[in-house]
C-alpha positions as CSV (number, residue, x, y, z in Angstrom):
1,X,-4.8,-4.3,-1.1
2,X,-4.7,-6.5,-4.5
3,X,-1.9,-9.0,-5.1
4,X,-1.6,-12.2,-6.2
5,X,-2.3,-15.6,-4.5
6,X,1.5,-17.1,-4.9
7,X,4.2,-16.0,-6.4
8,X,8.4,-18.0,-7.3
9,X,11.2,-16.8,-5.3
10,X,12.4,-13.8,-7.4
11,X,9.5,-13.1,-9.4
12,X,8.0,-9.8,-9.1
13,X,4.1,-9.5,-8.4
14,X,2.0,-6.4,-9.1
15,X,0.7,-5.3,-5.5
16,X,-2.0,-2.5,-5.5
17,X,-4.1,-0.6,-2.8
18,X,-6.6,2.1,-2.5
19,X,-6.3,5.0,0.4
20,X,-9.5,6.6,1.7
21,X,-10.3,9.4,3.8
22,X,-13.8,8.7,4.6
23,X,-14.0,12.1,7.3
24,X,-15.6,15.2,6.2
25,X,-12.6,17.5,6.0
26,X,-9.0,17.6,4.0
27,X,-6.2,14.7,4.6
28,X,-2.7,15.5,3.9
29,X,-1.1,14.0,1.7
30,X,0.8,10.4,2.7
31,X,2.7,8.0,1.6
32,X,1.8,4.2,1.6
33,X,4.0,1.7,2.5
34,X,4.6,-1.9,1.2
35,X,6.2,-4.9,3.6
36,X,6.8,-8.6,3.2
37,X,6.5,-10.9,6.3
38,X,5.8,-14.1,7.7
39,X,2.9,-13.1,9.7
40,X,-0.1,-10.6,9.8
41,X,2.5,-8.2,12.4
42,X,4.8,-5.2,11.0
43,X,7.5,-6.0,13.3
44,X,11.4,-6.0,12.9
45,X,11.1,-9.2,10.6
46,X,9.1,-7.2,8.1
47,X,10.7,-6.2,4.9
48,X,10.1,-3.0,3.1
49,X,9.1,-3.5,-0.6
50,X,8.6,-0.3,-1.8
51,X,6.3,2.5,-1.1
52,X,3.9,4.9,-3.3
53,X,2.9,9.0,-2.8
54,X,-0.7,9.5,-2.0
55,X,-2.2,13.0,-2.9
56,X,-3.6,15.4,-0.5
57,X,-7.6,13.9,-0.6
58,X,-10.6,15.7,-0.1
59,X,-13.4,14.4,2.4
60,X,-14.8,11.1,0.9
61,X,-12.1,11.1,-1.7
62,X,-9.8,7.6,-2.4
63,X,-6.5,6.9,-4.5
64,X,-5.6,3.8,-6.3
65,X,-2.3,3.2,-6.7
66,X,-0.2,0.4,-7.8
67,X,3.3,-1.0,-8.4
68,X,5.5,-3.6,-8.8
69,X,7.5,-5.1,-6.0
């Protein structure tokens, strides 16, 4: 995951990722999910951003997505 160092309050800041599937066979496809909070845990004080789609991927394949949040 990509984003920026600091950011105001209400200003919106480009976030992007990149989803691997690093086994040998087909992953399904997924969806990723974005989350603000005051600590490294996703727990109840977390608060979702946004999310994106991620394609069905092959073995070894990624996806790159980004968005604004």
């Amino acid at each position: 995951m990509t984003v920026p160092m600091s950011a105001s309050a209400g200003q919106s800041i480009a976030v992007s990722d990149t989803t691997g599937n690093p086994g040998g066979g087909a992953a399904p496809e997924s969806v990723t999910q974005y989350f603000l909070s005051a600590n490294s845990v996703l727990d109840d004080g977390a608060i979702a951003l946004g999310s994106r789609s991620v394609p069905a991927l092959a073995g070894g394949a990624s996806n790159t997505g980004s968005m604004m949040v």
